[in-house]
C-alpha positions as CSV (number, residue, x, y, z in Angstrom):
1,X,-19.9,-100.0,70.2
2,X,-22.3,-102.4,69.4
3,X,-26.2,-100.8,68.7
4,X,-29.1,-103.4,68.7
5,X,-33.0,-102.6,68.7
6,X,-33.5,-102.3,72.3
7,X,-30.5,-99.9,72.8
8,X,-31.4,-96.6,74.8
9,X,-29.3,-93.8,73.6
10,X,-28.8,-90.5,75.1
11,X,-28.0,-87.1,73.0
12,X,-25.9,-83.9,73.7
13,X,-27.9,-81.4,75.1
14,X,-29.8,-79.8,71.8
15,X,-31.6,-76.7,71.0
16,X,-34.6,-77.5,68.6
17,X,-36.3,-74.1,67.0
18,X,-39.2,-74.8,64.3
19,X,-38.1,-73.2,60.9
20,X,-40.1,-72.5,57.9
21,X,-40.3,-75.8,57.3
22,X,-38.7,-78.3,59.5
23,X,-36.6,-77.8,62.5
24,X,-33.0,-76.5,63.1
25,X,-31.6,-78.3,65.6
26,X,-28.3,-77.1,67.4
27,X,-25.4,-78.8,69.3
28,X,-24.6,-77.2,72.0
29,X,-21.6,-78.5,72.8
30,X,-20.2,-77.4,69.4
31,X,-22.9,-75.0,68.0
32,X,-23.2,-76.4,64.9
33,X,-26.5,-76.1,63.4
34,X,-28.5,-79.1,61.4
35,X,-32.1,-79.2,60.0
36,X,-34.3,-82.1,60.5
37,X,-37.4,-82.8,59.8
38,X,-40.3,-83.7,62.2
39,X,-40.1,-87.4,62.4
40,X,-36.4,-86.6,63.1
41,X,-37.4,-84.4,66.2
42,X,-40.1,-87.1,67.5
43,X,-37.3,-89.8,67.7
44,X,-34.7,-86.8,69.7
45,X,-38.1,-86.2,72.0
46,X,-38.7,-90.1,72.6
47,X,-35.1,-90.6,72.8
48,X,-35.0,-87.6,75.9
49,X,-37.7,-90.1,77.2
50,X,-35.6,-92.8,77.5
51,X,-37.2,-95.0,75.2
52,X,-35.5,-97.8,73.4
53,X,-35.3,-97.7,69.7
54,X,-37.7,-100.6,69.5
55,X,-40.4,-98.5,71.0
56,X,-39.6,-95.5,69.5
57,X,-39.4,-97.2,66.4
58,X,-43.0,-98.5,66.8
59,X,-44.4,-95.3,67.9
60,X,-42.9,-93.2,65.1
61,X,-44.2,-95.9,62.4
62,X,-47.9,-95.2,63.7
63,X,-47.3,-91.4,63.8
64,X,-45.7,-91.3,60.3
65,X,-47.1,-94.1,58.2
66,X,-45.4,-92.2,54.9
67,X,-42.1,-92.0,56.2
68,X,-39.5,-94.8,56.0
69,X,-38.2,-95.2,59.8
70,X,-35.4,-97.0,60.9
71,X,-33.9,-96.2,63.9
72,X,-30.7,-97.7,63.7
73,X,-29.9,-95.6,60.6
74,X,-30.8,-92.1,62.6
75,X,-29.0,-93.0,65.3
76,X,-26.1,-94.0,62.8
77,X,-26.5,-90.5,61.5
78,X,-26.6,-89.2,64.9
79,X,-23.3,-90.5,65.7
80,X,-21.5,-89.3,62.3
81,X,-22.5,-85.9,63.4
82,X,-21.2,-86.3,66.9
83,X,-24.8,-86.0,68.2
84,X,-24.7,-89.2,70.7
85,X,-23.7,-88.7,74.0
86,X,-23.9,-92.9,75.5
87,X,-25.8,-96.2,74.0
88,X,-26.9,-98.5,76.7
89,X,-25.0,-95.9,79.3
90,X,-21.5,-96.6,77.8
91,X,-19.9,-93.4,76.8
92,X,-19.5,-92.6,72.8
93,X,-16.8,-90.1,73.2
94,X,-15.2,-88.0,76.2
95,X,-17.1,-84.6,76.0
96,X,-17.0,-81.5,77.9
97,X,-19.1,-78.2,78.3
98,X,-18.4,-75.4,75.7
99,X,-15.9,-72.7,77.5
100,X,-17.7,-69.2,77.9
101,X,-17.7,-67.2,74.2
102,X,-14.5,-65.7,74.8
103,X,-14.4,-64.0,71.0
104,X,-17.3,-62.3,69.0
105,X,-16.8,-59.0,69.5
106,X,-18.8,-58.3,72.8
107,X,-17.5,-55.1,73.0
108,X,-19.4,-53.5,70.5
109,X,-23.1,-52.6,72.4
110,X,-26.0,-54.2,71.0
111,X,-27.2,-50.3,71.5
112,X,-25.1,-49.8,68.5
113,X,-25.9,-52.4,66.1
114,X,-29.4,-51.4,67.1
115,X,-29.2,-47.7,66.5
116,X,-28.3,-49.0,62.5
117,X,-30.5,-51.5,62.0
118,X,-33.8,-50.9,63.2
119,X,-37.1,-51.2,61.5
120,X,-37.1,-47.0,60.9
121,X,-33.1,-47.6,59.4
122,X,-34.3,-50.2,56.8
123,X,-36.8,-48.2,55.3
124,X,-34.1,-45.1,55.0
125,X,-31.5,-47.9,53.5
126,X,-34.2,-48.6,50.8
127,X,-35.0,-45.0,50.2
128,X,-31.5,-44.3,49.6
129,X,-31.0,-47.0,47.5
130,X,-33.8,-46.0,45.6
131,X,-32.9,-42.8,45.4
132,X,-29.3,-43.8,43.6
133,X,-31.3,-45.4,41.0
134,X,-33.1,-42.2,40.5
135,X,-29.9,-40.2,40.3
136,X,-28.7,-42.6,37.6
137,X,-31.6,-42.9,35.5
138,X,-31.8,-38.9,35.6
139,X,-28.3,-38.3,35.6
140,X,-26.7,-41.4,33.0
141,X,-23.3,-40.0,32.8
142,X,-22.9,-40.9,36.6
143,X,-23.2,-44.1,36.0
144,X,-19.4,-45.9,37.0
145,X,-17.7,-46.8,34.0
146,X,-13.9,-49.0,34.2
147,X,-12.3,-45.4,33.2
148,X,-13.4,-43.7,36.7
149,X,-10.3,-45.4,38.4
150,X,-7.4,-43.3,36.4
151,X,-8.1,-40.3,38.5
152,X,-4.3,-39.6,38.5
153,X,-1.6,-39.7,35.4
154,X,0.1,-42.3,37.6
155,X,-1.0,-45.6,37.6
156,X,0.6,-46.7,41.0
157,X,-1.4,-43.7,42.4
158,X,-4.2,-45.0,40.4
159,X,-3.8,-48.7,42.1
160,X,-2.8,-47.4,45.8
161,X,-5.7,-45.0,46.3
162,X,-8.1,-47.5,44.4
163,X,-7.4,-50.8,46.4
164,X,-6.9,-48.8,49.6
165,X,-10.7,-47.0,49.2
166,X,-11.9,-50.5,48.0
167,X,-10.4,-52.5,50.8
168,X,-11.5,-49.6,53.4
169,X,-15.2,-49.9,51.8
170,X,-15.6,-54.0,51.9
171,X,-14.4,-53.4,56.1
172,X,-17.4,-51.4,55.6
173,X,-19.4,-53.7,54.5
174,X,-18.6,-56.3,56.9
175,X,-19.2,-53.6,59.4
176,X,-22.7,-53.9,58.7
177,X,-22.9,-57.4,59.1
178,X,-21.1,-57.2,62.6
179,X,-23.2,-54.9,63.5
180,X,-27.1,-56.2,62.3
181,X,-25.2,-59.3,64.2
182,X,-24.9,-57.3,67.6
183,X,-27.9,-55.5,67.2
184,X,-29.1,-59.0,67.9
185,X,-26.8,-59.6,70.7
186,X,-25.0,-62.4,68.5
187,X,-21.1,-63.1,68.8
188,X,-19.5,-62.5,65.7
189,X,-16.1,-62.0,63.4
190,X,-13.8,-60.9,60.5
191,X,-11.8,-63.2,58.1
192,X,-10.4,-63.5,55.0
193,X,-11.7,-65.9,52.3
194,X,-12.9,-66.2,48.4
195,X,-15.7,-66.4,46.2
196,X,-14.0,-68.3,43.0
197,X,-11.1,-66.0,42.0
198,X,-11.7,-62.9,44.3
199,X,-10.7,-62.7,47.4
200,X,-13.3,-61.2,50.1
201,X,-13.5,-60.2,53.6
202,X,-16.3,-62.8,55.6
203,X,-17.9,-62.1,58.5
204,X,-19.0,-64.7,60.6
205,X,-22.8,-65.5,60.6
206,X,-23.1,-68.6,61.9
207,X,-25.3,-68.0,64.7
208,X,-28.1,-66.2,62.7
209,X,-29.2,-69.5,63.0
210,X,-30.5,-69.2,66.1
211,X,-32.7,-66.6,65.3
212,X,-36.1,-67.1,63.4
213,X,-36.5,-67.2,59.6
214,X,-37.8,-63.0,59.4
215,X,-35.4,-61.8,61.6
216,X,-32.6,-63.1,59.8
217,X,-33.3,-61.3,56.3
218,X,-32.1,-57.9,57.7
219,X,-28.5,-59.5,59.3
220,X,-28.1,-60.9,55.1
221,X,-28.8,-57.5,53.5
222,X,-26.7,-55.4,56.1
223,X,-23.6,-55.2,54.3
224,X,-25.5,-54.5,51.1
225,X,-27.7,-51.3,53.4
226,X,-23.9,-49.8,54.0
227,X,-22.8,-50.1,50.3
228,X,-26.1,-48.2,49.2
229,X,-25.0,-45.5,51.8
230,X,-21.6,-45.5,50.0
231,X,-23.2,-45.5,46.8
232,X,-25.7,-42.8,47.4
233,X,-22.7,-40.4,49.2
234,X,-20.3,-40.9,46.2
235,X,-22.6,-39.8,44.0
236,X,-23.8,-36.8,45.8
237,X,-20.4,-35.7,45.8
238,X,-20.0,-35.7,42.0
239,X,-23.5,-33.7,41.5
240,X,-22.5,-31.5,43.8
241,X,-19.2,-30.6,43.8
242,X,-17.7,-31.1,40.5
243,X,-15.6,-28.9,40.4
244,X,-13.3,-30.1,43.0
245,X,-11.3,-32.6,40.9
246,X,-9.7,-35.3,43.0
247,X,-12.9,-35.1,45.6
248,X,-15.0,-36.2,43.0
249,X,-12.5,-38.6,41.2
250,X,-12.3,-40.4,44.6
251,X,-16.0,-40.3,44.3
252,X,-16.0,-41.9,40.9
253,X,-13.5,-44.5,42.5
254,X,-15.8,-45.0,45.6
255,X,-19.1,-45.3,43.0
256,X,-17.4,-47.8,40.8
257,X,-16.3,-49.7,43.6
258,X,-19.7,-50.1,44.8
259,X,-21.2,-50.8,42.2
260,X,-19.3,-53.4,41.0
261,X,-20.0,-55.1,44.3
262,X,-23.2,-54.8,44.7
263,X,-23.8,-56.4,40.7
264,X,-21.7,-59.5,42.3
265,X,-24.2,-59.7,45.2
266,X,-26.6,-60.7,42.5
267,X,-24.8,-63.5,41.4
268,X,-26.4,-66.2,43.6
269,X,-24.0,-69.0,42.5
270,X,-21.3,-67.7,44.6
271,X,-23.4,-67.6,47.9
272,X,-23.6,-64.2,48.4
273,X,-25.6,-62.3,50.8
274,X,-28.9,-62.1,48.2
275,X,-27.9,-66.0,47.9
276,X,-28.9,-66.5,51.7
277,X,-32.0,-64.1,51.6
278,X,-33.6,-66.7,48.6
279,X,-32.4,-69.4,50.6
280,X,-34.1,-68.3,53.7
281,X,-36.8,-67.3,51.9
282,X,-37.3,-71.1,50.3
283,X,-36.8,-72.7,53.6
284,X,-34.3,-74.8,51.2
285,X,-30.8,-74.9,52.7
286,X,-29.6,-77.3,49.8
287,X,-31.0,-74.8,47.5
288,X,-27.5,-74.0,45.6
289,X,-26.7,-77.5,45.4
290,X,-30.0,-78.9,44.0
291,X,-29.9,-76.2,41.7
292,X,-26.4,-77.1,40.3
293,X,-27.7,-81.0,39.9
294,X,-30.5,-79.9,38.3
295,X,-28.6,-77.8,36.0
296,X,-26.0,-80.6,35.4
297,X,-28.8,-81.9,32.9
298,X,-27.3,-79.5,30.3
299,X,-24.5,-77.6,31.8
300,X,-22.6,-81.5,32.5
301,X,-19.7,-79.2,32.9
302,X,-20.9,-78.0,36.3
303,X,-19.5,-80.3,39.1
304,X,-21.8,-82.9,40.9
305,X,-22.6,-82.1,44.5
306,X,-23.8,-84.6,47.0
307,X,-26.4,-83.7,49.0
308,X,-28.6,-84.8,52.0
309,X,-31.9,-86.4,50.6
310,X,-34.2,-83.9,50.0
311,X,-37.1,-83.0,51.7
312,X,-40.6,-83.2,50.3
313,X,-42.0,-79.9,49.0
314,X,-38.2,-78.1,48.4
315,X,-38.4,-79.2,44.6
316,X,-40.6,-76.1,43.4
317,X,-37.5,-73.8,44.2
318,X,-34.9,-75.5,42.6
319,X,-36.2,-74.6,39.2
320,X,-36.3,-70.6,40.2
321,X,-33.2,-71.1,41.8
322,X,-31.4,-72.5,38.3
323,X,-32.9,-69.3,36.6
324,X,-31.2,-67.0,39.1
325,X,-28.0,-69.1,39.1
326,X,-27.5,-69.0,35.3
327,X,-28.6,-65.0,35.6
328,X,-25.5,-64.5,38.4
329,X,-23.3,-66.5,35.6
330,X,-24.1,-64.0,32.8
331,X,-23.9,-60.6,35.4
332,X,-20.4,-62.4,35.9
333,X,-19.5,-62.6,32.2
334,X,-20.5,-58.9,31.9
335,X,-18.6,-57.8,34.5
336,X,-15.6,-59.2,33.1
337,X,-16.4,-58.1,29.4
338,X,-17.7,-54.5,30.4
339,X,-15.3,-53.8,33.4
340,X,-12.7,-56.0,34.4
341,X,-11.0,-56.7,31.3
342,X,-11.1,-53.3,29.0
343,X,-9.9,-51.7,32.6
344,X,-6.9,-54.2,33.0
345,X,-6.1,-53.8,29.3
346,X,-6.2,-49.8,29.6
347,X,-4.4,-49.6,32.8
348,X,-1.7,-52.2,31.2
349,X,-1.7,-49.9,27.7
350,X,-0.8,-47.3,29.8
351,X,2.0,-48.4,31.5
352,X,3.9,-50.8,29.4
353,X,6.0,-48.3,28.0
354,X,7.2,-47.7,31.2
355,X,9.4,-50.8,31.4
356,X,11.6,-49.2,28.4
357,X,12.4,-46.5,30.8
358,X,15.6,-47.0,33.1
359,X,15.3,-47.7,36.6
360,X,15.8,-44.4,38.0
361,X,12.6,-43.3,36.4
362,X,9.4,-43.6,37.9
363,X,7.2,-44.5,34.8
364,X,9.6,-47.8,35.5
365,X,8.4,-48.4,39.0
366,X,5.2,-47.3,37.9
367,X,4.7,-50.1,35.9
368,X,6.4,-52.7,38.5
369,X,3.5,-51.4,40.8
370,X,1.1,-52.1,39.0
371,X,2.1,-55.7,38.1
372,X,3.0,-56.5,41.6
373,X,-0.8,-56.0,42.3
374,X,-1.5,-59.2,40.6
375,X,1.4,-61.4,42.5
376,X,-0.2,-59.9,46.1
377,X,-3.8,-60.5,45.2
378,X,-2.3,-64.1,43.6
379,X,-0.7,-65.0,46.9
380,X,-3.9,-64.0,49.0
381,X,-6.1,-66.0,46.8
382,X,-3.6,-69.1,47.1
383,X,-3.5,-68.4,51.0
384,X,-7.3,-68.0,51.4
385,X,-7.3,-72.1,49.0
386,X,-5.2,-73.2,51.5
387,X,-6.8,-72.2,54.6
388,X,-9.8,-73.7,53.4
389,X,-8.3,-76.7,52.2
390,X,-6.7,-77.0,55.5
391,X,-10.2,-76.5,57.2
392,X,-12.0,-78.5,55.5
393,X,-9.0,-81.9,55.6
């Protein structure tokens, strides 16, 4: 379809809501969400005017004398986002209405979400999490070490018990996030994905976009309130009662668990839920991005991303950013140093002499268990690849 200067264009109907910085505009037809900045949302106001690009063209140019406008290249843009609606009253593409949300769990009351996130619930959240710190400073054997996980002489029991308490406290997790999301009358949901090699549970956030820049730190840090909770609970439990030997080895299981998570929230590279706080904080949604080209000039090992072209003033938190990234790198390398590996090698120590046993005994299928672990959580990483892969083709 053929675009020339005195075109008129007309646009889906768009929400525009004033960010930090710019302006996040969304489509309603299909709710995607895009930033622009505000010669962007001049031209979508002159264009609802029924201007020509000419004109608009003109106008903008005396409004913005710095910026480089051409209106042929936005509406270009416009149209590889699926933005335009008609030029010159011929129809770009057959569209129709969004259907009603059907999905997003709208039976769990906003009353809910609210009664656990609230402004009196954040500050308790912080005092408990506080308060774990405390317990661990005061209290330094409590602190999780890769050994708390062999709570029972068999390791299948170990394994079992372990990624059933660990899968049962990520759904808690996400639990939080579903419902800081409701509390805001937001639809929302529950997949599977992965951050690099580990496979996670992802709730769906998209629509946090729609709310303004403060109200959307305590949605990101929900997840993380619940796991303080967690982390807090478990290690009551071991001060308390430590005499009761598998209540507090569960406890040990539930702290180490925990913890290990929360250390991975810190490691911004992967996007994590502290990853979107910064961001929103910054008002810099290509934050990770411009932080990995930046860091290319040393770490060339790290991949190129292309990005959007940056906006004007976003610069002074890539450099922070690049700190924090490299920071989440070397919490990641501890992890696997300090926990992941001596606990795979122990654990593996520890049964390996159960395949010299016959097949009737259970040391044998002791240690089958516990190398079947890694052909399941091989096949969910693979299937979580493809889905993306399929998503994203």
């Amino acid at each position: 379809m053929e675009l020339h200067s005195h075109s008129k264009v007309t646009l889906n109907p768009l929400n525009i809501r004033k960010d930090r910085k710019h302006y996040i505009v969304e489509d309603m037809y299909s709710g995607d969400f895009y930033e622009m900045p505000e010669v962007c949302i001049d031209a979508i106001d002159l264009i609802g005017q029924g201007k020509d690009l000419h004109s608009i063209e003109k106008v903008l140019k005396e409004r913005f004398p710095n910026e480089d406008v051409d209106m042929k290249g936005f509406i270009q843009d416009l149209l590889g986002l699926g933005l335009v609606l008609t030029i010159d009253g011929k129809e770009v593409a057959k569209k129709t209405a969004p259907p009603a949300e059907t999905h997003g769990l709208p039976w769990i009351p906003e009353k809910a979400g609210k009664f656990f996130f609230n402004r009196a619930s954040s500050l308790v959240y912080l005092a408990v999490l506080l308060a774990s710190a405390g317990i661990l400073m005061v209290r330094p054997e409590l602190f999780p070490a890769y050994k708390d996980i062999f709570v029972f002489d068999l390791m299948m029991y170990n394994i079992i018990v372990f990624l059933s308490l660990t899968f049962l406290l990520v759904v808690l997790h996400e639990i939080g996030h579903v419902l800081a999301m409701r509390a805001e009358g937001l639809p929302t949901g529950i997949s599977l994905g992965h951050r690099l090699f580990f496979i996670v549970l992802e709730t769906d956030m998209s629509r946090v976009w729609t709310l303004p820049p403060d109200r959307r730190y305590r949605l990101y840090l929900a997840g993380l309130a619940f796991d303080a909770v967690v982390l807090f609970a478990a290690l009551l439990v071991q001060l308390f009662f430590p005499e009761h030997a598998l209540g507090a080895g569960i406890a040990k299981m539930a702290a180490f668990s925990t913890f290990i998570r929360i250390l991975y929230q810190c490691c911004v590279y992967m996007k994590t839920d502290l990853y979107y706080v910064i961001e929103t904080h910054s008002g810099s949604y290509n934050l990770m991005e411009n932080g990995q080209n930046y860091l290319r000039r040393w770490l060339p090992f790290l991949p190129e991303v292309k990005t959007s072209k940056e906006f004007a003033g976003e610069e002074k938190w890539v450099r922070p950013y690049a700190f924090f990234y490299l920071v989440g790198i070397m919490i990641t390398i501890a992890v696997l140093a300090f926990y992941n590996l001596p606990l795979i090698v122990h654990a593996a120590m520890l049964v390996m002499p159960g395949f010299s046993e016959p097949a009737t005994s259970i040391l044998f299928w002791d240690a089958v268990v516990f190398f079947l672990q890694f052909v399941i959580m091989a096949g969910l990483l693979l299937h979580s690849w493809s889905r993306k892969y399929r998503l994203n083709s």
